[in-house]
N, C-alpha and C positions, 0 to 999 in steps of 0.2 A: 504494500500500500504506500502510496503517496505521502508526504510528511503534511500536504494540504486535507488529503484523506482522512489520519490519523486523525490530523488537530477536526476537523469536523466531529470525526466519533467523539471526541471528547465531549463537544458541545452537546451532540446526543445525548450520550451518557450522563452529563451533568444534567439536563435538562436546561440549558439555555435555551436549545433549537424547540422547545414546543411552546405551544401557544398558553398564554396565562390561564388559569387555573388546572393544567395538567398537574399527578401528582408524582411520586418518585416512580410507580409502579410503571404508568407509560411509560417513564426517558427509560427504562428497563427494559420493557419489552420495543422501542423502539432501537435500542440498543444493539439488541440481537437481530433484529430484520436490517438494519444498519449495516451488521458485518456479514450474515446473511446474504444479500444483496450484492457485495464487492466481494467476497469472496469463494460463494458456492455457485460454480460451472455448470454443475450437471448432479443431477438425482436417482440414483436409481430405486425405487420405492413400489416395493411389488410386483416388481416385474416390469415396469411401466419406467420410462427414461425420460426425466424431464432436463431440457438444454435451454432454452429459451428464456431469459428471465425474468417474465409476465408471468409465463406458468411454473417457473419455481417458487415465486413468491407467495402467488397463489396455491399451490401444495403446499407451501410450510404453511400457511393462514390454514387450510384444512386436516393440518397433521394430528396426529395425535400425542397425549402426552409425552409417552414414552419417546417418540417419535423425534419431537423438540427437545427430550434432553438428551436424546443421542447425539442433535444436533450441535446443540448448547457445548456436551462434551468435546466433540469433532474442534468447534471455532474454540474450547480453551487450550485443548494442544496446537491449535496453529498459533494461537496469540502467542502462548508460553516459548514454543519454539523458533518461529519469527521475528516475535514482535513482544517480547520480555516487556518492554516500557509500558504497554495497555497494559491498564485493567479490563479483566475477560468479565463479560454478563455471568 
């Protein structure tokens, strides 16, 4: 990611970037669709391969729980190993 990138997520994450009266819970789950978004290519989810990423974002919006913290897990080893200086959602 971009160091322009990076400093955005931050703003997510802090919740600068939402609009007033959002609370910590959105800039959190915005958080994750955030790194979500720039970092996951391709899905493969039941047999079904999402590339596109209109309908990936869309598949994580209808994932299921389990489903989002495989995810969640996935984007804490990329942060951890890339990108040490985030904080992972």
């Amino acid at each position: 990611m971009t160091p322009r990138t990076r400093e955005q997520y931050r703003a997510v994450r802090s919740g600068l970037a939402d609009a007033p009266g959002a609370n910590r819970e959105d800039a959190w789950q915005r958080s994750v669709e955030y790194l979500f978004e720039r970092l996951v290519t391709r899905w493969d989810a039941a047999g079904v391969v999402y590339e596109d990423q209109r309908e990936l974002l869309q598949r994580y919006r209808a994932a299921s729980q389990s489903e989002r913290e495989a995810i969640r897990s996935a984007l804490r080893t990329h942060l951890a190993e890339w990108f040490p200086e985030m904080d992972a959602p």
